[in-house]
MOPAC internal coordinates of N, CA, C and O (Angstrom, degrees):
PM7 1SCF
backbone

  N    0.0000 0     0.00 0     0.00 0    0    0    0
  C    1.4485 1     0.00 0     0.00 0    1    0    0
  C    1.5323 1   112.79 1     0.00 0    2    1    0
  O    1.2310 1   119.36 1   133.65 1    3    2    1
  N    1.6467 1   118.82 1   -46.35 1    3    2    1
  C    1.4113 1   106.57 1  -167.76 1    5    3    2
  C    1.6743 1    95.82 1   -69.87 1    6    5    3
  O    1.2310 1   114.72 1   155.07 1    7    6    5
  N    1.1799 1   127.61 1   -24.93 1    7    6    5
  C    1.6501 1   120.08 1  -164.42 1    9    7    6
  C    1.8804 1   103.45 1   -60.78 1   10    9    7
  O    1.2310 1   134.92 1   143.81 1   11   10    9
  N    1.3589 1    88.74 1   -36.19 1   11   10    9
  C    1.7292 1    98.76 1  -168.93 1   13   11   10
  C    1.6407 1   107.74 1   -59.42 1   14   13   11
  O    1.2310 1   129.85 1   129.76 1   15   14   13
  N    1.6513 1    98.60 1   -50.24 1   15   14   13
  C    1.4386 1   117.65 1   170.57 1   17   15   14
  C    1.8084 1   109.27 1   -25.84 1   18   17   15
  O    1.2310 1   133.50 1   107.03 1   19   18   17
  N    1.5201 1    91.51 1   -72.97 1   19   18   17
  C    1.7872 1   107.50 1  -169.60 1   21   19   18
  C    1.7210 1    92.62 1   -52.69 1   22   21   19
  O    1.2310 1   125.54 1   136.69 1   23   22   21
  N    1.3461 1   106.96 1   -43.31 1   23   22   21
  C    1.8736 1    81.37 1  -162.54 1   25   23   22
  C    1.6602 1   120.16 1   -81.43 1   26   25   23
  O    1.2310 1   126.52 1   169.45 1   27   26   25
  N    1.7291 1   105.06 1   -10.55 1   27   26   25
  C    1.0590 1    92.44 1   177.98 1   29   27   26
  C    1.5471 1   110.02 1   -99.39 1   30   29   27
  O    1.2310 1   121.69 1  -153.22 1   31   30   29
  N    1.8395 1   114.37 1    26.78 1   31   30   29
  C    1.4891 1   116.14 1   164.86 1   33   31   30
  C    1.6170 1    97.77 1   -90.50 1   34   33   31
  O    1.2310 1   136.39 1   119.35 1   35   34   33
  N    1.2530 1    85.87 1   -60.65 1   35   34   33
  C    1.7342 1    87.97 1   175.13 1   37   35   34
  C    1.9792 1   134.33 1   -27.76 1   38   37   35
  O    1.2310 1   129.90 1   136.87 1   39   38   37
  N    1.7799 1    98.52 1   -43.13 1   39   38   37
  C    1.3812 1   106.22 1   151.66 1   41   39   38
  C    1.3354 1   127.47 1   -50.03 1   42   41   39
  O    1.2310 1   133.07 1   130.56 1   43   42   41
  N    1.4810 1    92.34 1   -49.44 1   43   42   41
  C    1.8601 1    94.76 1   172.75 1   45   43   42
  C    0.7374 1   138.48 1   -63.95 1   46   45   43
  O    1.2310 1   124.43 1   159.76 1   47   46   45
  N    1.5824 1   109.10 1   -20.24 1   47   46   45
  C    1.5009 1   104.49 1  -168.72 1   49   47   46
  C    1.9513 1   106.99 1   -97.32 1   50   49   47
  O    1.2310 1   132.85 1   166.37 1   51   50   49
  N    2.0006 1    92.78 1   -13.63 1   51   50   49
  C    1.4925 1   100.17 1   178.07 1   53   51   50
  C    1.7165 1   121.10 1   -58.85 1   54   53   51
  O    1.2310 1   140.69 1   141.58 1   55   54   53
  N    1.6315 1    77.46 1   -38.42 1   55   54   53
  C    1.6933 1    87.86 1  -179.23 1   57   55   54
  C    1.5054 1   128.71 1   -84.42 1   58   57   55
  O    1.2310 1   131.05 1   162.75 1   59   58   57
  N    1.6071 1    96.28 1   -17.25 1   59   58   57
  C    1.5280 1   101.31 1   160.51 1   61   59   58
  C    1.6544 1   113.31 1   -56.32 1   62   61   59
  O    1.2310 1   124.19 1   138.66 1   63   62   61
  N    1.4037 1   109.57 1   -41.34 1   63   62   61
  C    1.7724 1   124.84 1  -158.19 1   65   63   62
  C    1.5446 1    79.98 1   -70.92 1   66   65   63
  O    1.2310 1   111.44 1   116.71 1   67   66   65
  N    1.3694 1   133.73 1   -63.29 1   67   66   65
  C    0.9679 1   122.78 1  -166.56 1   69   67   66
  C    1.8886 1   130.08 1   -55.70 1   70   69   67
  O    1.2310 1   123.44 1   141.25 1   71   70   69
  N    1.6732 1   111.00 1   -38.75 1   71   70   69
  C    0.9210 1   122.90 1  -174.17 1   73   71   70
  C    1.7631 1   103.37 1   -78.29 1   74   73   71
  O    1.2310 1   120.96 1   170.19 1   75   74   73
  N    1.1934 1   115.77 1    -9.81 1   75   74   73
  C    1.7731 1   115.98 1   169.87 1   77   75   74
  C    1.2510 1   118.09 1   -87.94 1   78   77   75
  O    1.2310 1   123.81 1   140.29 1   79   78   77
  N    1.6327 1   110.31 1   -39.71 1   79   78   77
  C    1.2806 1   130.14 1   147.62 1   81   79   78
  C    2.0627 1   114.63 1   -17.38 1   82   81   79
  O    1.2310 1   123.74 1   125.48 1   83   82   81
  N    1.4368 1   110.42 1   -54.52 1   83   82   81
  C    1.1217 1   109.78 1  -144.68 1   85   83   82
  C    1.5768 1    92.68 1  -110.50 1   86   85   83
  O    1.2310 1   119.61 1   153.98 1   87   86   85
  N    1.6260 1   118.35 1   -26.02 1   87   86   85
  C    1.0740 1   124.06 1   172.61 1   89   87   86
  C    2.0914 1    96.42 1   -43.41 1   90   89   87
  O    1.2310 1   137.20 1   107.92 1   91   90   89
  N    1.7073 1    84.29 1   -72.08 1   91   90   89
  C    1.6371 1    77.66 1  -167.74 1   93   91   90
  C    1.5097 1   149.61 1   -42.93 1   94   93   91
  O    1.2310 1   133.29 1   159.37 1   95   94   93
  N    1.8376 1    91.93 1   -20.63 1   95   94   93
  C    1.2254 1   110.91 1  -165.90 1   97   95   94
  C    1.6994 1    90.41 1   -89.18 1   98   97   95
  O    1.2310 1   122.19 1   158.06 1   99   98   97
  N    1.4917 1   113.41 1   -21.94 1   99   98   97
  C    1.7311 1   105.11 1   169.02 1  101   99   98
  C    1.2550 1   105.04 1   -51.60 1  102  101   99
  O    1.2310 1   115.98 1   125.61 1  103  102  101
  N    1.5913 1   125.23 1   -54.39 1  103  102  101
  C    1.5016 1   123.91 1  -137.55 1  105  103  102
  C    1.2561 1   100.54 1   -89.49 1  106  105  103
  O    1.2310 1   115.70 1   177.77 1  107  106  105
  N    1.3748 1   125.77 1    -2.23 1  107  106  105
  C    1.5722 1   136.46 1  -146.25 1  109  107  106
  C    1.8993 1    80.54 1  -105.35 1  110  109  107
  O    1.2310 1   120.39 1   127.62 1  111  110  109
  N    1.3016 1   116.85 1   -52.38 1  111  110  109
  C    1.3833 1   126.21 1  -174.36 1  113  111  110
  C    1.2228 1   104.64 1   -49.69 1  114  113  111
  O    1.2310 1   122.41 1   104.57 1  115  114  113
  N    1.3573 1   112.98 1   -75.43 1  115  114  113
  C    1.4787 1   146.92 1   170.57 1  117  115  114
  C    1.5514 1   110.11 1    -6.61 1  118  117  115
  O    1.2310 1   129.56 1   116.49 1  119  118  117
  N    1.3363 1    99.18 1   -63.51 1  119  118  117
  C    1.1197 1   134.73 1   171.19 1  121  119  118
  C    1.7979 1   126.28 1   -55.26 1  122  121  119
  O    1.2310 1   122.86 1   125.16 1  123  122  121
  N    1.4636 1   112.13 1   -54.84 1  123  122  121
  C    1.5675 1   118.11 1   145.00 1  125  123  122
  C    1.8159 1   121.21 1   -41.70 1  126  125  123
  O    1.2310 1   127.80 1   115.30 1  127  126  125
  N    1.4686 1   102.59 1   -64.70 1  127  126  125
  C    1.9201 1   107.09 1   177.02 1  129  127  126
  C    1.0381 1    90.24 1   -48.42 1  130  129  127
  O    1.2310 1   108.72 1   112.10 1  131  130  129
  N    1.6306 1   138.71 1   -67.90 1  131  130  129
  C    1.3667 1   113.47 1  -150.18 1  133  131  130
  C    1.5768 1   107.89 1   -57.75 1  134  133  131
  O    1.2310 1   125.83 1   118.82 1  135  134  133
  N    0.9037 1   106.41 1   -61.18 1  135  134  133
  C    2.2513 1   117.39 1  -178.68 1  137  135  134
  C    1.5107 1    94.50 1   -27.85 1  138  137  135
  O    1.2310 1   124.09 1   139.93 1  139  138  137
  N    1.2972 1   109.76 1   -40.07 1  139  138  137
  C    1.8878 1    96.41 1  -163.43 1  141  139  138
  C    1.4605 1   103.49 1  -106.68 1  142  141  139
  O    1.2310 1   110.34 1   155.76 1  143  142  141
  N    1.1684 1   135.76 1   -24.24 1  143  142  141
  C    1.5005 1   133.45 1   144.60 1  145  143  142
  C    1.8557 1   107.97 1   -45.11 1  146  145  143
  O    1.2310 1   114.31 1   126.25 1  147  146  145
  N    1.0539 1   128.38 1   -53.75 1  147  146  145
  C    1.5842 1   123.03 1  -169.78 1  149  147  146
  C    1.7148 1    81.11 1   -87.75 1  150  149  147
  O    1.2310 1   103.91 1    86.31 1  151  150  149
  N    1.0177 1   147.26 1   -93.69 1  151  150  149
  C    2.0052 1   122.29 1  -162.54 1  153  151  150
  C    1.3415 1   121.27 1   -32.88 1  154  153  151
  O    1.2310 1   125.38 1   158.24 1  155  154  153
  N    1.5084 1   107.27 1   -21.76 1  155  154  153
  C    1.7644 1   112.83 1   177.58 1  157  155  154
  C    1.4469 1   105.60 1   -70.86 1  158  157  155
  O    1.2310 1   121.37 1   136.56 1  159  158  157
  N    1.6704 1   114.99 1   -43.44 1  159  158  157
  C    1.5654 1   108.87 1  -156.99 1  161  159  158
  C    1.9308 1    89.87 1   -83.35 1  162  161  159
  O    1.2310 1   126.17 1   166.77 1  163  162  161
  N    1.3396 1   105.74 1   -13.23 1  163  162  161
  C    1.7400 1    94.58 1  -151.88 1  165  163  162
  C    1.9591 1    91.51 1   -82.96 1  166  165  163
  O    1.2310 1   129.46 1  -175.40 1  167  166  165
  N    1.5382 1    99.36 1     4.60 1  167  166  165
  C    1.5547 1    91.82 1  -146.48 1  169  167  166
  C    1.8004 1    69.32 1   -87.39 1  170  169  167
  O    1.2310 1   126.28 1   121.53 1  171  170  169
  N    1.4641 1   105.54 1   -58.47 1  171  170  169
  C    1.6163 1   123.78 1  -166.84 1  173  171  170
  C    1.8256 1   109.47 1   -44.46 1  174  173  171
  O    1.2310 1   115.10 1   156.20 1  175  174  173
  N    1.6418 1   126.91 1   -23.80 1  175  174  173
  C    0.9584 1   131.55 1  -156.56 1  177  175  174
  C    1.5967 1    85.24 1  -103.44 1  178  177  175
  O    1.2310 1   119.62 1   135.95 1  179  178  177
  N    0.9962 1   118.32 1   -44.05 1  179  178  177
  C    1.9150 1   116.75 1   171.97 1  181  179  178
  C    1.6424 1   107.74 1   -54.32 1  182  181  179
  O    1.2310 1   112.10 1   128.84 1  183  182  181
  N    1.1493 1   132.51 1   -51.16 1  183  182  181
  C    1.2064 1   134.41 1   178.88 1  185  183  182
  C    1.5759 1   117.18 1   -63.25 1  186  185  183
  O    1.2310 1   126.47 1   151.35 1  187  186  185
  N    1.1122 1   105.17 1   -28.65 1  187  186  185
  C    1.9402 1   108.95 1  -179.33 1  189  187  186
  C    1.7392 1   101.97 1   -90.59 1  190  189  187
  O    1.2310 1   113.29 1   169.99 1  191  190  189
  N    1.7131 1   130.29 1   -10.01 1  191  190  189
  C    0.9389 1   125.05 1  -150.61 1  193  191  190
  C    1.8241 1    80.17 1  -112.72 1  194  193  191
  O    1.2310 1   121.83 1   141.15 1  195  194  193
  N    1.4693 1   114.10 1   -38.85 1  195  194  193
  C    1.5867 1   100.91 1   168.21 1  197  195  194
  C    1.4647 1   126.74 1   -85.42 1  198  197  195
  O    1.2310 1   125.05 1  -160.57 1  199  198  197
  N    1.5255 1   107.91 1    19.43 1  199  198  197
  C    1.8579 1   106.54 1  -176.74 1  201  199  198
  C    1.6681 1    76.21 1  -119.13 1  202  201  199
  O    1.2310 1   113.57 1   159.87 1  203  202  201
  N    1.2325 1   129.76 1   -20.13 1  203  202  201
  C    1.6812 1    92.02 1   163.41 1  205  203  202
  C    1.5585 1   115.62 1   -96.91 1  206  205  203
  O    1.2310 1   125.99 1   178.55 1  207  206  205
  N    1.2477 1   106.09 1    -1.45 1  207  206  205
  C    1.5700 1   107.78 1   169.14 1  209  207  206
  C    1.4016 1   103.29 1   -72.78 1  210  209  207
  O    1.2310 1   109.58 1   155.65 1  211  210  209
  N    1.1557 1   137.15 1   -24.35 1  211  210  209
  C    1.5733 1   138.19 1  -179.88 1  213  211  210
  C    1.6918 1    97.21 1   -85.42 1  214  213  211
  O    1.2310 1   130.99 1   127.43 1  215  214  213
  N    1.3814 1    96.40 1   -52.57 1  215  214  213
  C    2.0652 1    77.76 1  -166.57 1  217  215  214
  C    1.2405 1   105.96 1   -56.98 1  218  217  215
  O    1.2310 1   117.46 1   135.87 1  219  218  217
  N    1.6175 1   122.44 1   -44.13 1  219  218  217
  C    1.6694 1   130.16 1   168.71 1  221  219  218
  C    1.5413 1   111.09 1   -20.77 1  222  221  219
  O    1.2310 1   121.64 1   100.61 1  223  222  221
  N    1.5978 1   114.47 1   -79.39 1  223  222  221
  C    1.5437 1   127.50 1   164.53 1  225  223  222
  C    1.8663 1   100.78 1   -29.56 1  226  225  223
  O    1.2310 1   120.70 1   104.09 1  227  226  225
  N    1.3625 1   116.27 1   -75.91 1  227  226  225
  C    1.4313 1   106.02 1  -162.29 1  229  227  226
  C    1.5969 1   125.00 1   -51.83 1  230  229  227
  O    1.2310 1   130.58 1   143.49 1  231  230  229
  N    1.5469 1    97.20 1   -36.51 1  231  230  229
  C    1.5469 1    96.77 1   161.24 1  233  231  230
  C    1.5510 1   137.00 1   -44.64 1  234  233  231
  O    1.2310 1   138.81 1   127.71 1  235  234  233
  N    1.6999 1    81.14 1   -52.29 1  235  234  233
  C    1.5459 1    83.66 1  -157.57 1  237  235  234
  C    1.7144 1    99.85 1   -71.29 1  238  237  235
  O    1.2310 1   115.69 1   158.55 1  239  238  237
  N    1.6662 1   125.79 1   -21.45 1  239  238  237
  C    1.5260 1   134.92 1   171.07 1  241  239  238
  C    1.8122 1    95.47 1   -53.72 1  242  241  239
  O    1.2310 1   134.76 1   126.85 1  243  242  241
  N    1.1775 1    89.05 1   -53.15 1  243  242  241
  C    2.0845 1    81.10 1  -179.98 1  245  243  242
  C    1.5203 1   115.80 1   -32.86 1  246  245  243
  O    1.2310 1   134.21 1   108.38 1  247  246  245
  N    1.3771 1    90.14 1   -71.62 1  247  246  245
  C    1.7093 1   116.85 1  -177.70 1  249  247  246
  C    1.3828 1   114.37 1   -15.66 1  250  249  247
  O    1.2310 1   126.78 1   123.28 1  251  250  249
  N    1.5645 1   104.57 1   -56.72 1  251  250  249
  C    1.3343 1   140.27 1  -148.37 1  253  251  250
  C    1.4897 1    87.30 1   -71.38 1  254  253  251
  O    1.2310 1   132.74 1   107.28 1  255  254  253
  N    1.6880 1    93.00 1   -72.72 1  255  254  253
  C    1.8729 1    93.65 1   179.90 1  257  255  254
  C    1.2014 1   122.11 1   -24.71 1  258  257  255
  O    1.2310 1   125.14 1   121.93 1  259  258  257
  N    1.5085 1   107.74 1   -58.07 1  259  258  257
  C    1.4406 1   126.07 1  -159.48 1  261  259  258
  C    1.4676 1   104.35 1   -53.17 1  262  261  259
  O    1.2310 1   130.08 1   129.59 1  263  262  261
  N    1.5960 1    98.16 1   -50.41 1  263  262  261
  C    1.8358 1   110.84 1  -167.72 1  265  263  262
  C    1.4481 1    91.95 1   -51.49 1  266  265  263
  O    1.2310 1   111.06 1   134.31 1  267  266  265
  N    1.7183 1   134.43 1   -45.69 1  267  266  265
  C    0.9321 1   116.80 1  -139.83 1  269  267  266
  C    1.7049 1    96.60 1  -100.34 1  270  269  267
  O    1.2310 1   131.76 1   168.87 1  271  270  269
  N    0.7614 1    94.90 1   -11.13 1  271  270  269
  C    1.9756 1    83.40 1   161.68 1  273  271  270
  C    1.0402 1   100.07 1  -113.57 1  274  273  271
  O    1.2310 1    97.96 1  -106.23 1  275  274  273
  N    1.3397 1   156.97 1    73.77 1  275  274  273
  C    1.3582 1   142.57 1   135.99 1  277  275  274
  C    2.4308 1    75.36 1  -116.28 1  278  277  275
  O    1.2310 1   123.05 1   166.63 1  279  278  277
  N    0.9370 1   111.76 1   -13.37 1  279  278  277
  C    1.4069 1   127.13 1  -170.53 1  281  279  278
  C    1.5863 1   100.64 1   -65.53 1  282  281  279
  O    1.2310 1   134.53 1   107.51 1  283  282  281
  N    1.6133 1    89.49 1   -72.49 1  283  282  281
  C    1.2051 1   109.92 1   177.30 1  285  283  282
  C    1.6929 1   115.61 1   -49.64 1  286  285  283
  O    1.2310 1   114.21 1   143.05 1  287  286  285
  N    1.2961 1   128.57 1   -36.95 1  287  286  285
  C    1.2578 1   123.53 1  -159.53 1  289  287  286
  C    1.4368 1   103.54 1   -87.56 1  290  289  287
  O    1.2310 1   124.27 1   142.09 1  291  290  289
  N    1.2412 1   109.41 1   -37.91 1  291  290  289
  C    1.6794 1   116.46 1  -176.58 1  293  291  290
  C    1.6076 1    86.35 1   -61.44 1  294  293  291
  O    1.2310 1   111.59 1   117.92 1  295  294  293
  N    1.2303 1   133.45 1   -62.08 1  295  294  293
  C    1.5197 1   113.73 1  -131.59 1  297  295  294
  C    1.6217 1    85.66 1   -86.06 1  298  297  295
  O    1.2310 1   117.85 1  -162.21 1  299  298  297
  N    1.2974 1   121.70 1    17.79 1  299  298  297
  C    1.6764 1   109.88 1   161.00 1  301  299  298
  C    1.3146 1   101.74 1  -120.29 1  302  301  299
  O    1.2310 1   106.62 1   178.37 1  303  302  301
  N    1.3778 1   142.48 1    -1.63 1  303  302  301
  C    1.1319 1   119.16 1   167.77 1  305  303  302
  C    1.5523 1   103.69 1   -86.59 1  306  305  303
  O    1.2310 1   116.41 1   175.78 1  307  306  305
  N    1.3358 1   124.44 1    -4.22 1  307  306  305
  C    1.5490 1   138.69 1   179.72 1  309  307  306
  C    1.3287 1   113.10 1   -66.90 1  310  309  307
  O    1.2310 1   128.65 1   124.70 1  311  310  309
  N    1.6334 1   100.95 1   -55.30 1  311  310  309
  C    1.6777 1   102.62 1   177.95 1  313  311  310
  C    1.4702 1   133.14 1   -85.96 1  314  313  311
  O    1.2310 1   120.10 1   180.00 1  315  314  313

């Protein structure tokens, strides 16, 4: 009986080694998705921050136009 005892601690304690084993290799994963989930969004939040840096630019080129013919029109309804 005590031999049975030891081996079925010994199981336990194998499968403990094992089940920490696997814990880690979860958190280790876990741990990768997140890194490439947060570089994915940081990549996606850079790209939306330079397509309004472009519409920004295109506006303000509008503007410009605009100023310069509302420019243009006065200084011919002038002469």
């Amino acid at each position: 009986m005590p031999q049975q005892k030891e081996l079925g601690l010994a199981q336990i304690k194998d499968v403990a080694q094992k089940a920490e084993q696997a814990a880690e290799q979860t958190l280790q994963v876990a741990q990768q998705i997140y890194s490439q989930a947060t570089a994915a969004a940081l990549s996606e939040a850079e790209q939306q921050v330079e397509d309004l840096q472009n519409q920004i630019k295109q506006a303000q080129q509008k503007t410009e136009d605009l100023k310069q013919e509302i420019k243009s029109q006065s200084e011919s309804t002038q002469s």
